[in-house]
PDB file of N, CA, C and O in Angstrom:
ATOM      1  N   UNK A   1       0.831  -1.171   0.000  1.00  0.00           N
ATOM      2  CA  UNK A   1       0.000   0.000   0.000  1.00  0.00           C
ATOM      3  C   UNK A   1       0.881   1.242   0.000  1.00  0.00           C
ATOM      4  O   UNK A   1       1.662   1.310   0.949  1.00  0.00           O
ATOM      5  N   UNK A   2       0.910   2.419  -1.046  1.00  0.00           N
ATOM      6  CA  UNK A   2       1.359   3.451  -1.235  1.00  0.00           C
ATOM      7  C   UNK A   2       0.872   4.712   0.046  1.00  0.00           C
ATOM      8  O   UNK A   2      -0.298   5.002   0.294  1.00  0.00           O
ATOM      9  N   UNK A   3       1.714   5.132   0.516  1.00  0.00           N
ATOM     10  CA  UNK A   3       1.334   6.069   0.993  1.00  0.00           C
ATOM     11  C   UNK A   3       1.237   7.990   0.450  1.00  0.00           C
ATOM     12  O   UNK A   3       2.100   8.670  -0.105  1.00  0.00           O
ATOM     13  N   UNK A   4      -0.064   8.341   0.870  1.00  0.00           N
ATOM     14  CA  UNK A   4      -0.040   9.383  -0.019  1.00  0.00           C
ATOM     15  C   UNK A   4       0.012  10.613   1.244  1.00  0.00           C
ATOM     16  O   UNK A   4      -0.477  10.592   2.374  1.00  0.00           O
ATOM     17  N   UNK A   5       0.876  11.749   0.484  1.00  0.00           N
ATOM     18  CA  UNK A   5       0.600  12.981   1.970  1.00  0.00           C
ATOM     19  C   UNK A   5       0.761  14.032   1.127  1.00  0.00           C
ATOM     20  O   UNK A   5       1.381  14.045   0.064  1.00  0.00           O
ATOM     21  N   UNK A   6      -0.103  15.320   1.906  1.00  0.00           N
ATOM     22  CA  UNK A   6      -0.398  16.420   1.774  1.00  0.00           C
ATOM     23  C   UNK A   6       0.700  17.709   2.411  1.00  0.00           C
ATOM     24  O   UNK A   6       1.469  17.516   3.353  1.00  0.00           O
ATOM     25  N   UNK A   7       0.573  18.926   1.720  1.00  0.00           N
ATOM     26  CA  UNK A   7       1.105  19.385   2.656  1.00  0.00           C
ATOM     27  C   UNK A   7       0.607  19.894   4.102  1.00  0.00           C
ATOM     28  O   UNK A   7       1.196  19.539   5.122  1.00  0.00           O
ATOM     29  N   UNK A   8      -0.417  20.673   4.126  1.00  0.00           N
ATOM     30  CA  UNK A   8      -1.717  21.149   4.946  1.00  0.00           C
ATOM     31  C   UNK A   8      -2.775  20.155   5.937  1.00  0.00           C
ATOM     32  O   UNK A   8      -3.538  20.513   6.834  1.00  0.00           O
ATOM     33  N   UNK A   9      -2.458  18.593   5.322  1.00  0.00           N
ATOM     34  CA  UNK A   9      -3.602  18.018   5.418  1.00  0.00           C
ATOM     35  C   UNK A   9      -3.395  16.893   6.169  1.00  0.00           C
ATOM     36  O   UNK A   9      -2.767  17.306   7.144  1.00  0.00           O
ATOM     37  N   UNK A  10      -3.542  15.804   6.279  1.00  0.00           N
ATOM     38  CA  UNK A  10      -3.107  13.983   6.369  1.00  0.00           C
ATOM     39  C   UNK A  10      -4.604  13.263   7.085  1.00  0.00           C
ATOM     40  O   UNK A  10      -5.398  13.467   8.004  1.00  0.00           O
ATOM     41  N   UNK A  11      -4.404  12.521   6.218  1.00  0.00           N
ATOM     42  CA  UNK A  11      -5.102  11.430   5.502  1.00  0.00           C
ATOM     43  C   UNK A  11      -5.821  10.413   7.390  1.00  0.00           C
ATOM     44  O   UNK A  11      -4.924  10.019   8.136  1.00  0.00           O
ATOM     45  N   UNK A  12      -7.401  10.146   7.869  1.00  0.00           N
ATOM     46  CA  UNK A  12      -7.774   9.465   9.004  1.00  0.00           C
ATOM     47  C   UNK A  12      -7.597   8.726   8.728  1.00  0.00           C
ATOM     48  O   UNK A  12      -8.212   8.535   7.680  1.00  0.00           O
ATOM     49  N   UNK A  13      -6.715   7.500   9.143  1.00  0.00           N
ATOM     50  CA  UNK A  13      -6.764   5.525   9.011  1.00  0.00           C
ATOM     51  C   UNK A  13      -8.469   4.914   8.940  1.00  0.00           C
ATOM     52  O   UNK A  13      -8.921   4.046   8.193  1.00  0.00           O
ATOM     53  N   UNK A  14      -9.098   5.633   9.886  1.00  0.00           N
ATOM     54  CA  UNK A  14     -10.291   5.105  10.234  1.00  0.00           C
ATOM     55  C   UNK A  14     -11.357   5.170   8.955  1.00  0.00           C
ATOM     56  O   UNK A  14     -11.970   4.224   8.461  1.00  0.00           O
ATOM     57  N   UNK A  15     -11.390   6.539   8.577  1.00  0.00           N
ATOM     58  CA  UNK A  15     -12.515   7.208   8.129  1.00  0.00           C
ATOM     59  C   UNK A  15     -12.476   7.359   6.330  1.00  0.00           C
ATOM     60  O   UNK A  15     -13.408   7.263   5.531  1.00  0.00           O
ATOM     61  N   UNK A  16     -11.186   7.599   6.122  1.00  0.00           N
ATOM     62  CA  UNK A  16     -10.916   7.687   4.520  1.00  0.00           C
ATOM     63  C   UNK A  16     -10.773   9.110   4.637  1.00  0.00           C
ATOM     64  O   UNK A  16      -9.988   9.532   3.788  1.00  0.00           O
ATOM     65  N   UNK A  17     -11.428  10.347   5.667  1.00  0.00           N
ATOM     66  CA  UNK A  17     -11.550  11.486   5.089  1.00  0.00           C
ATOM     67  C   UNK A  17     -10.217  12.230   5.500  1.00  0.00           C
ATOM     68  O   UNK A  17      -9.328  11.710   6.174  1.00  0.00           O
ATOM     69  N   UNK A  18     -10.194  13.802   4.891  1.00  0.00           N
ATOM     70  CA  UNK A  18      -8.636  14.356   5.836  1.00  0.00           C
ATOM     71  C   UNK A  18      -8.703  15.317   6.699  1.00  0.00           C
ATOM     72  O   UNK A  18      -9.388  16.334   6.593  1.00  0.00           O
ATOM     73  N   UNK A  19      -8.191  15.104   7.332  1.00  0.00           N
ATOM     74  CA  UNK A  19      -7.764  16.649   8.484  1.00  0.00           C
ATOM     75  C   UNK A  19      -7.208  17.292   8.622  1.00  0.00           C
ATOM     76  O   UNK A  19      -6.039  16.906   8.582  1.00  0.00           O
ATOM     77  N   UNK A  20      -7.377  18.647   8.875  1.00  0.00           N
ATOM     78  CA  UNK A  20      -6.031  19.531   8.648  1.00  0.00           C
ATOM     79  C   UNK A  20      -5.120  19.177   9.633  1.00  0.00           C
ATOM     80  O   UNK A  20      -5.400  18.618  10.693  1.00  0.00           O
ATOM     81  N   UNK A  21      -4.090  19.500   9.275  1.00  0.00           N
ATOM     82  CA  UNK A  21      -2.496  19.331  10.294  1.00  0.00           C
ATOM     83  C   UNK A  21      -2.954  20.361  11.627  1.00  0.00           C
ATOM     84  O   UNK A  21      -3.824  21.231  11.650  1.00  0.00           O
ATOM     85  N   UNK A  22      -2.127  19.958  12.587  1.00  0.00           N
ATOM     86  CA  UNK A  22      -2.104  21.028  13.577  1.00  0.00           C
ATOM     87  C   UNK A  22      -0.663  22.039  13.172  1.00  0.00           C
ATOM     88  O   UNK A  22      -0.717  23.238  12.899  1.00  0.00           O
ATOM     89  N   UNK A  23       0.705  21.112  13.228  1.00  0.00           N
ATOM     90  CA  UNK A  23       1.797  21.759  13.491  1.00  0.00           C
ATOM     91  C   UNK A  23       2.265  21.012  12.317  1.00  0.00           C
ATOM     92  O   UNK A  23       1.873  19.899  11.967  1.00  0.00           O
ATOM     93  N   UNK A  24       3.501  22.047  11.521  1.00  0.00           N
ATOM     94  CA  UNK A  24       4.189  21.589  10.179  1.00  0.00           C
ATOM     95  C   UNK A  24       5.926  22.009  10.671  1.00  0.00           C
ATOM     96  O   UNK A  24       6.353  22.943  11.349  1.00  0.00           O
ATOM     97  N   UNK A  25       6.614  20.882  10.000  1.00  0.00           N
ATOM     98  CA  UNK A  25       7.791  21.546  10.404  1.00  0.00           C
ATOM     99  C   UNK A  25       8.232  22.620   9.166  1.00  0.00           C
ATOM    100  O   UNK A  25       7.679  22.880   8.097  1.00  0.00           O
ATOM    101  N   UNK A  26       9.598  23.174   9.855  1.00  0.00           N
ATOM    102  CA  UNK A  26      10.070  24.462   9.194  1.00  0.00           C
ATOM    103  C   UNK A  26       9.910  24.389   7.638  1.00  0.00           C
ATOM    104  O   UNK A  26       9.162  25.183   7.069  1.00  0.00           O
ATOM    105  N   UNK A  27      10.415  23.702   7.143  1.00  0.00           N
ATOM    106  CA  UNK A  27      10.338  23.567   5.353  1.00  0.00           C
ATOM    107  C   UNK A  27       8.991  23.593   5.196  1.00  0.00           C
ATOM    108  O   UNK A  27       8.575  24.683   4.804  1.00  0.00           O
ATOM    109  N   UNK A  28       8.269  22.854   5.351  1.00  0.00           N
ATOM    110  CA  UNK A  28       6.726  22.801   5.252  1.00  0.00           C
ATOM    111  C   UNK A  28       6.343  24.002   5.030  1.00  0.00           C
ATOM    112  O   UNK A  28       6.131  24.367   3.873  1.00  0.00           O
ATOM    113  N   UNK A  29       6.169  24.911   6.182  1.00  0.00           N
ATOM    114  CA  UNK A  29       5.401  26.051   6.863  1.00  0.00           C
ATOM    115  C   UNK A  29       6.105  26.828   5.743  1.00  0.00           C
ATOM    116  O   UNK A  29       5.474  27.109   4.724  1.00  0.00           O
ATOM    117  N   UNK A  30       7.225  27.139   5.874  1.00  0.00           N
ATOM    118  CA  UNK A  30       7.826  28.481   4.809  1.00  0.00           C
ATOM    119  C   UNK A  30       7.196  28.181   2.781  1.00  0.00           C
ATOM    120  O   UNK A  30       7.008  29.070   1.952  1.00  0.00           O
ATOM    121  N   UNK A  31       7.048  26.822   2.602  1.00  0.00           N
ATOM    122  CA  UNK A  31       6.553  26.540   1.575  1.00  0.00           C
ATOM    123  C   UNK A  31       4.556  26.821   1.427  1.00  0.00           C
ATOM    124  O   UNK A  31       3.969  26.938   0.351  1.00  0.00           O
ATOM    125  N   UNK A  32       4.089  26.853   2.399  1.00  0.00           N
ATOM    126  CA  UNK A  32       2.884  27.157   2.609  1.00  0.00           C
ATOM    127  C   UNK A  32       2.993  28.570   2.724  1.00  0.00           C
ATOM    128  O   UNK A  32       2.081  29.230   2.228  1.00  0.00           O
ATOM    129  N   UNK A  33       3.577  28.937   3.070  1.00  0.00           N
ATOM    130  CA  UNK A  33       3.434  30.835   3.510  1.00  0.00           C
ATOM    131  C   UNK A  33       4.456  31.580   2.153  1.00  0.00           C
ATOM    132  O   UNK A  33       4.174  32.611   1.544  1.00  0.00           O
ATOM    133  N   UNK A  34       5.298  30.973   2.005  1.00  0.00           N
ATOM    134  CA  UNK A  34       6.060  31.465   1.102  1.00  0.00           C
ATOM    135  C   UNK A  34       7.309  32.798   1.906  1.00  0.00           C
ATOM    136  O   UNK A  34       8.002  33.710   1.454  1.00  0.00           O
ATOM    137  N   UNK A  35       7.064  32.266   3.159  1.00  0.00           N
ATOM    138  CA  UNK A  35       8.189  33.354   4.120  1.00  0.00           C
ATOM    139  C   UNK A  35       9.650  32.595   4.142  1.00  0.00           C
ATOM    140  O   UNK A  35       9.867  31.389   4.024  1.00  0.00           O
ATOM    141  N   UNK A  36      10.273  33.313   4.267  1.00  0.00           N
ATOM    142  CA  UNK A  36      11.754  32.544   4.586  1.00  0.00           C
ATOM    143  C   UNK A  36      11.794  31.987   5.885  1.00  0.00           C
ATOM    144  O   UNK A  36      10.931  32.242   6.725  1.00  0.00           O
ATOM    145  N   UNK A  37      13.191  30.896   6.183  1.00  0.00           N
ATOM    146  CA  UNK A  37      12.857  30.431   7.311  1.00  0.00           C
ATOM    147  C   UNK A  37      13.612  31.244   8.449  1.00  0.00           C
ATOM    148  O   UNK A  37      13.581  30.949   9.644  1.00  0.00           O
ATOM    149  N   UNK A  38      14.219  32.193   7.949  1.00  0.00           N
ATOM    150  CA  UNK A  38      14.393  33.367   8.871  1.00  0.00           C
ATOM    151  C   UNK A  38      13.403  34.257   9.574  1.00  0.00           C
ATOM    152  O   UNK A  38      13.339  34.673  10.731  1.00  0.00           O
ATOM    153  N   UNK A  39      12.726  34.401   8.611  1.00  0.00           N
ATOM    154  CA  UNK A  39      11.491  35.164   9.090  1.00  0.00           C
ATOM    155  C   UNK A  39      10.619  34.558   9.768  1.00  0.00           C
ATOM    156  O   UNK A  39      10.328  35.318  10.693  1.00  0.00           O
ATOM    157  N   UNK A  40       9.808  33.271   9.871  1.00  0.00           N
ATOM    158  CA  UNK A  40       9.636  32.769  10.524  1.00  0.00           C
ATOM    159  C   UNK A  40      10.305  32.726  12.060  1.00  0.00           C
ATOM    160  O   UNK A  40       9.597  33.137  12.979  1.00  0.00           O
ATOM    161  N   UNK A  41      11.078  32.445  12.231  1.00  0.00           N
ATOM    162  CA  UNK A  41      12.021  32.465  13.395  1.00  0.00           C
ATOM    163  C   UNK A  41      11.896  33.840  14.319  1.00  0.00           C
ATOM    164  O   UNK A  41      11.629  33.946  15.516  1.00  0.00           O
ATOM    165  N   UNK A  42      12.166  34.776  13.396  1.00  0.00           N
ATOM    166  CA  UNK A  42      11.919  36.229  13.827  1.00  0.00           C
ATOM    167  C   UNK A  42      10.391  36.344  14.087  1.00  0.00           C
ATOM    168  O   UNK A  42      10.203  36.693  15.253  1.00  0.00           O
ATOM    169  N   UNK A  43       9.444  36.199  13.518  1.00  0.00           N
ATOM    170  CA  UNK A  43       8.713  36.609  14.078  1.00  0.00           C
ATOM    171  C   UNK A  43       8.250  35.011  15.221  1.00  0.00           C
ATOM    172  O   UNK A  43       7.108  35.064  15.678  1.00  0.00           O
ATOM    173  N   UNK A  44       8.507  34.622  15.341  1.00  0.00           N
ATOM    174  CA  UNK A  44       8.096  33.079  16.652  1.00  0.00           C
ATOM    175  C   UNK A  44       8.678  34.027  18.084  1.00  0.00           C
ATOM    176  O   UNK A  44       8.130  34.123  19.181  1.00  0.00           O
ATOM    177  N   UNK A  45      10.116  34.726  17.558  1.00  0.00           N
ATOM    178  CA  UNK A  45      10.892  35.336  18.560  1.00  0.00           C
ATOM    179  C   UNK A  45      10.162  36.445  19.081  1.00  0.00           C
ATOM    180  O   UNK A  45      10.296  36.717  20.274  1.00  0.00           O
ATOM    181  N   UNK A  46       9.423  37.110  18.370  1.00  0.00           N
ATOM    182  CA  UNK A  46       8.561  38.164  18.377  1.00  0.00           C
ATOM    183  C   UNK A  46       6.950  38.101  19.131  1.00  0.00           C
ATOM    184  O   UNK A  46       6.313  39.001  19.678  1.00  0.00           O
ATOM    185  N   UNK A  47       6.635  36.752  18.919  1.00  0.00           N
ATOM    186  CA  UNK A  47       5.737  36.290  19.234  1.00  0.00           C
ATOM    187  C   UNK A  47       4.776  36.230  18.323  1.00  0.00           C
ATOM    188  O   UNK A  47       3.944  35.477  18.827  1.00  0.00           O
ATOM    189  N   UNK A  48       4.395  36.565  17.302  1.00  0.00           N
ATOM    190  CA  UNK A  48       3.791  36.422  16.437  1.00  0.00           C
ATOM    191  C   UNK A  48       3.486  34.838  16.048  1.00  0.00           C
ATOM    192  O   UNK A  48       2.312  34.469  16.074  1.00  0.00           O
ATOM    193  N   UNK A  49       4.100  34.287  15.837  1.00  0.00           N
ATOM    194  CA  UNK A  49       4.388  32.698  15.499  1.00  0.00           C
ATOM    195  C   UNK A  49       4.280  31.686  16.831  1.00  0.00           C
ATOM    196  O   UNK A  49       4.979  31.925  17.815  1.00  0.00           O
ATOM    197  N   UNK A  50       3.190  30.325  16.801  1.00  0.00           N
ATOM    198  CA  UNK A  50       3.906  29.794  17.992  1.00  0.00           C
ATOM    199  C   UNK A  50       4.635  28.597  17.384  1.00  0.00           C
ATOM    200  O   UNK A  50       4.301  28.104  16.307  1.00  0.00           O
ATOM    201  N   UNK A  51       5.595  28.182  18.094  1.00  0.00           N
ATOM    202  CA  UNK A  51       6.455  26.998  17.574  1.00  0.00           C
ATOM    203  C   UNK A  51       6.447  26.378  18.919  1.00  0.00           C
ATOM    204  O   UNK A  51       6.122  26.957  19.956  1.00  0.00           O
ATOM    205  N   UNK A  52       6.927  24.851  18.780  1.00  0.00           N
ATOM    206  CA  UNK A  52       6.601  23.818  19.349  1.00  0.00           C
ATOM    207  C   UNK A  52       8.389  22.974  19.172  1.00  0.00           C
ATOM    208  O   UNK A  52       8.946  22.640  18.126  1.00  0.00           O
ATOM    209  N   UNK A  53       8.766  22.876  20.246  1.00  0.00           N
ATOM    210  CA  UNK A  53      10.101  21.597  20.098  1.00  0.00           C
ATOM    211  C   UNK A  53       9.697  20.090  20.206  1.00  0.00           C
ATOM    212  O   UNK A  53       9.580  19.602  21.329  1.00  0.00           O
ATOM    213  N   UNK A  54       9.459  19.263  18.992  1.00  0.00           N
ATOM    214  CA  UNK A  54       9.692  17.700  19.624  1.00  0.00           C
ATOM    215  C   UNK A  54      11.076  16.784  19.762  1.00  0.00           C
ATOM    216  O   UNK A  54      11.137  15.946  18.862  1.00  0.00           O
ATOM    217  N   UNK A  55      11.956  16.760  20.486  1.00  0.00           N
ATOM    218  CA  UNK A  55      13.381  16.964  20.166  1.00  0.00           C
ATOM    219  C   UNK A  55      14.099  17.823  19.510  1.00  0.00           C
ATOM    220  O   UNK A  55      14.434  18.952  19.867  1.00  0.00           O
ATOM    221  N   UNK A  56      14.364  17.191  18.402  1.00  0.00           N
ATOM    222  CA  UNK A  56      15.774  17.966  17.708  1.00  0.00           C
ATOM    223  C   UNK A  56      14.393  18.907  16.567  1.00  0.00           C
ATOM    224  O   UNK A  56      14.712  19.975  16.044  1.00  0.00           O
ATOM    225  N   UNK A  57      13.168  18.401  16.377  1.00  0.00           N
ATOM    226  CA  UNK A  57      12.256  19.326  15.877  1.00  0.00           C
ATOM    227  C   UNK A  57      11.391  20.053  15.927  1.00  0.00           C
ATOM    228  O   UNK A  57      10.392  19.852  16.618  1.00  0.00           O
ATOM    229  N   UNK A  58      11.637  21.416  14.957  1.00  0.00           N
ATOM    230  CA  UNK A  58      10.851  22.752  15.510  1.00  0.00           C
ATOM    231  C   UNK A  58       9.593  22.466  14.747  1.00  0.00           C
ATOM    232  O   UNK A  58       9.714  22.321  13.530  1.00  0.00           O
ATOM    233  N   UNK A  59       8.291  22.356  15.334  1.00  0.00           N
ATOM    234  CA  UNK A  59       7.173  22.744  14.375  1.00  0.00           C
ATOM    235  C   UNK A  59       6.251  24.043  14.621  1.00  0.00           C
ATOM    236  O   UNK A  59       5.946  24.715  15.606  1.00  0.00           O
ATOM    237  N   UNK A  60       5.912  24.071  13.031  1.00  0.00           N
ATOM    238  CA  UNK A  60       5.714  25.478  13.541  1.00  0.00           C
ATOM    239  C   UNK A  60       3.921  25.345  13.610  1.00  0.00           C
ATOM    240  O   UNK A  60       3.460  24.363  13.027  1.00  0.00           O
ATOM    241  N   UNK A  61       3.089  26.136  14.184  1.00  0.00           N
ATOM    242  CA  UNK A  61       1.559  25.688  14.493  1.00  0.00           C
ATOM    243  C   UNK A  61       0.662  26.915  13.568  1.00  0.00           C
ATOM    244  O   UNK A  61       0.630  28.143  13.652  1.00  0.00           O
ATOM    245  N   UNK A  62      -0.100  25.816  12.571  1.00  0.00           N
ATOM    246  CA  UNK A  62      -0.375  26.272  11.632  1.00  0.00           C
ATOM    247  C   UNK A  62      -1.311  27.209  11.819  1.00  0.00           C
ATOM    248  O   UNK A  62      -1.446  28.112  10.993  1.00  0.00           O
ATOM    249  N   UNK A  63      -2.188  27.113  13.078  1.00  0.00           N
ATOM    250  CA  UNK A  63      -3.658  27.871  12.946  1.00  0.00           C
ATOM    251  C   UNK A  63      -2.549  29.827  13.706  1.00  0.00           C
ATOM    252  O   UNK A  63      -3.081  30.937  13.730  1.00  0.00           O
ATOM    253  N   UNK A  64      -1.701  29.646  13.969  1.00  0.00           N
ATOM    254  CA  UNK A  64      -0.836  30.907  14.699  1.00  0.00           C
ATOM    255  C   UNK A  64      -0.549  31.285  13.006  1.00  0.00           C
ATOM    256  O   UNK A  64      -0.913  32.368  12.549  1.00  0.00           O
ATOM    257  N   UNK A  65      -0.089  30.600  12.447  1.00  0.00           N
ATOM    258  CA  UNK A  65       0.889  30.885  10.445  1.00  0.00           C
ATOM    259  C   UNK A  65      -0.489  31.672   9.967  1.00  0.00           C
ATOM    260  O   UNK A  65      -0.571  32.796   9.473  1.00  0.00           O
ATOM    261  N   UNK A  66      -1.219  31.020  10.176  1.00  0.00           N
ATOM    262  CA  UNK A  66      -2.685  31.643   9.119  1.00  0.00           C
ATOM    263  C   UNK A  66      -2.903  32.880   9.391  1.00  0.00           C
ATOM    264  O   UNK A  66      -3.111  33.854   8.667  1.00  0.00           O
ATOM    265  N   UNK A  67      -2.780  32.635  11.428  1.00  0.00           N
ATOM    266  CA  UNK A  67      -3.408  34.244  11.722  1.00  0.00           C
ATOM    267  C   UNK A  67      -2.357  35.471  10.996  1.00  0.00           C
ATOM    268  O   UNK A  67      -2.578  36.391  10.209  1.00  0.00           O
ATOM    269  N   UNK A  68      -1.224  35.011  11.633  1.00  0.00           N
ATOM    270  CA  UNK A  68      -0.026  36.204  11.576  1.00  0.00           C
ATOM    271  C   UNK A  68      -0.468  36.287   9.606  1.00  0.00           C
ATOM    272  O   UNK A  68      -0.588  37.382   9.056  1.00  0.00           O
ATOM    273  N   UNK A  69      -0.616  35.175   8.958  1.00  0.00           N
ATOM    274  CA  UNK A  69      -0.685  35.635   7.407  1.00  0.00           C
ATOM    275  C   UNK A  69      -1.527  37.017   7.241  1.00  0.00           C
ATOM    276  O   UNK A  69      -1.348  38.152   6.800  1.00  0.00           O
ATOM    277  N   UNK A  70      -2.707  36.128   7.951  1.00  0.00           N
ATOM    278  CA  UNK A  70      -3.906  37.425   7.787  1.00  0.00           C
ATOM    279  C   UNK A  70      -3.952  38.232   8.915  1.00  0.00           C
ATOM    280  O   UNK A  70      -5.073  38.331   9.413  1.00  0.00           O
ATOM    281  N   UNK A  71      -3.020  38.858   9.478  1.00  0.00           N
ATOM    282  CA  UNK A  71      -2.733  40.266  10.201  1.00  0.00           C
ATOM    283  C   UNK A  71      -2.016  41.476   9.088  1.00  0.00           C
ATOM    284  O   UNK A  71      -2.167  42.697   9.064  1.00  0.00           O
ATOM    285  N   UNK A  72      -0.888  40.225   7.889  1.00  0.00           N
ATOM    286  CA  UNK A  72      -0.301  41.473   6.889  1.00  0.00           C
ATOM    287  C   UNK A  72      -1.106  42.389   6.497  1.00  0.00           C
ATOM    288  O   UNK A  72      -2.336  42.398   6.460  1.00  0.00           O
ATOM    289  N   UNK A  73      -0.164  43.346   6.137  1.00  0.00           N
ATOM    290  CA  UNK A  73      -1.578  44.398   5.343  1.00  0.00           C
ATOM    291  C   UNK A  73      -1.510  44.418   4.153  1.00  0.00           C
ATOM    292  O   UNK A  73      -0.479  44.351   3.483  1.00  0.00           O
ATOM    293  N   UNK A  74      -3.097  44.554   3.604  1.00  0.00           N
ATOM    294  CA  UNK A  74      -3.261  44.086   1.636  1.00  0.00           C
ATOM    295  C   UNK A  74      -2.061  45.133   0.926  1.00  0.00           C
ATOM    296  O   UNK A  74      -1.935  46.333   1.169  1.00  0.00           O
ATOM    297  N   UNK A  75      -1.140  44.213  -0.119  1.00  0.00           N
ATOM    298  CA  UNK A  75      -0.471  45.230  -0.932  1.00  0.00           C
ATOM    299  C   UNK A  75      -1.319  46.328  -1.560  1.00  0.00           C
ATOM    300  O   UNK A  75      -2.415  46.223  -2.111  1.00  0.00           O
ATOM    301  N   UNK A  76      -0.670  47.256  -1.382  1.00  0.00           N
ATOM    302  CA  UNK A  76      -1.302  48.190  -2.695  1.00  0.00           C
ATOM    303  C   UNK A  76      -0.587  48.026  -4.116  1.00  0.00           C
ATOM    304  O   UNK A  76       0.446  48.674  -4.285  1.00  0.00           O
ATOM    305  N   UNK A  77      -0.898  47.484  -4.805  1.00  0.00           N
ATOM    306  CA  UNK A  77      -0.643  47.855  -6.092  1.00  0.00           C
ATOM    307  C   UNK A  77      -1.014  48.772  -7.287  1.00  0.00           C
ATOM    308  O   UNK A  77      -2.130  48.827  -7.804  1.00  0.00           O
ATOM    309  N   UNK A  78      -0.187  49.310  -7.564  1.00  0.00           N
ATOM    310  CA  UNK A  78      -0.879  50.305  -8.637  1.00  0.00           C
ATOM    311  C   UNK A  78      -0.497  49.797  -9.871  1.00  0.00           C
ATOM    312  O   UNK A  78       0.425  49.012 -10.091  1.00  0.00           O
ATOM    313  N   UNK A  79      -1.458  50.419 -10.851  1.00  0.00           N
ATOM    314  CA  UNK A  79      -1.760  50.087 -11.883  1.00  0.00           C
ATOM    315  C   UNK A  79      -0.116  50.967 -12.909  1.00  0.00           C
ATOM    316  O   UNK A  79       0.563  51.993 -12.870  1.00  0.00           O
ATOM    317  N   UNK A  80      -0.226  49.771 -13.636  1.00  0.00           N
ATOM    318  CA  UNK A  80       1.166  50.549 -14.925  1.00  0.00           C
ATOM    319  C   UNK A  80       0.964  51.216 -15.497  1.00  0.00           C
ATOM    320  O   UNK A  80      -0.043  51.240 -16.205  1.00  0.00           O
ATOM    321  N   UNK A  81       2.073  52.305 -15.442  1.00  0.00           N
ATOM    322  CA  UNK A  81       2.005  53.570 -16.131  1.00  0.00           C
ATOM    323  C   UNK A  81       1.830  53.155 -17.911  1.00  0.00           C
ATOM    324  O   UNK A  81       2.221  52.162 -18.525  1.00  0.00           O
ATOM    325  N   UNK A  82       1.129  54.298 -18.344  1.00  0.00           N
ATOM    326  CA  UNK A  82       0.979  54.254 -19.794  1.00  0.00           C
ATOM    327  C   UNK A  82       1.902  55.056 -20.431  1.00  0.00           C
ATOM    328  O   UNK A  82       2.285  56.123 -19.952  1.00  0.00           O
ATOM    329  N   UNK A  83       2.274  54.617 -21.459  1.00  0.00           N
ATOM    330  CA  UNK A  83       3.447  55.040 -22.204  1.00  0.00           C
ATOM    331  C   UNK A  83       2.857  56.336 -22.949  1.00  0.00           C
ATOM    332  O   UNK A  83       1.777  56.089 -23.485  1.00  0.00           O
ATOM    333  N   UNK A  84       3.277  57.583 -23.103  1.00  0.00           N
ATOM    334  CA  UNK A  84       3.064  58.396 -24.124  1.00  0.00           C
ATOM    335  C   UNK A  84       3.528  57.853 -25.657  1.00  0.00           C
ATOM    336  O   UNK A  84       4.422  57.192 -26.184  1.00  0.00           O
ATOM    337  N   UNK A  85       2.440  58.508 -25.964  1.00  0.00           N
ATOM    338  CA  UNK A  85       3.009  58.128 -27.488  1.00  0.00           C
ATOM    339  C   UNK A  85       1.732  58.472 -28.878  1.00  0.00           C
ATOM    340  O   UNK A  85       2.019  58.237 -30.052  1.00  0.00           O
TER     341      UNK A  85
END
């Protein structure tokens, strides 16, 4: 039997259905957020982030990643200049 995994997600033995993760380690989390794993760190240090040690591993806790995501503030982007001509 193949095993299949998510990044966000993993798979109930019981049920067939999935559940979200609680805690992802460092590579994970920065690939979901798209933050470096510096930044991460900095803000855990900051408090923003909570992280978790299970031995030698840091995980980082996803429902804290989401919030701090959605605390950023919306880019502004502006629209491209038009060329004279």
């Amino acid at each position: 039997m193949m095993k299949t995994r998510t990044l966000a997600t993993r798979a109930i033995p019981s049920g067939g259905t999935e559940a979200e993760a609680l805690f992802a380690r460092i590579p994970v989390a920065t690939s979901l957020c798209g933050l470096s794993r510096a930044t991460l760190y900095r803000e855990a240090g900051r408090g923003n982030l909570v992280m978790k040690k299970a031995g030698r591993t840091t995980l980082v806790c996803l429902t804290s990643l989401r919030a701090f995501m959605a605390s950023l503030p919306q880019a502004e982007i502006r629209p491209p200049h038009q060329k004279a001509g």
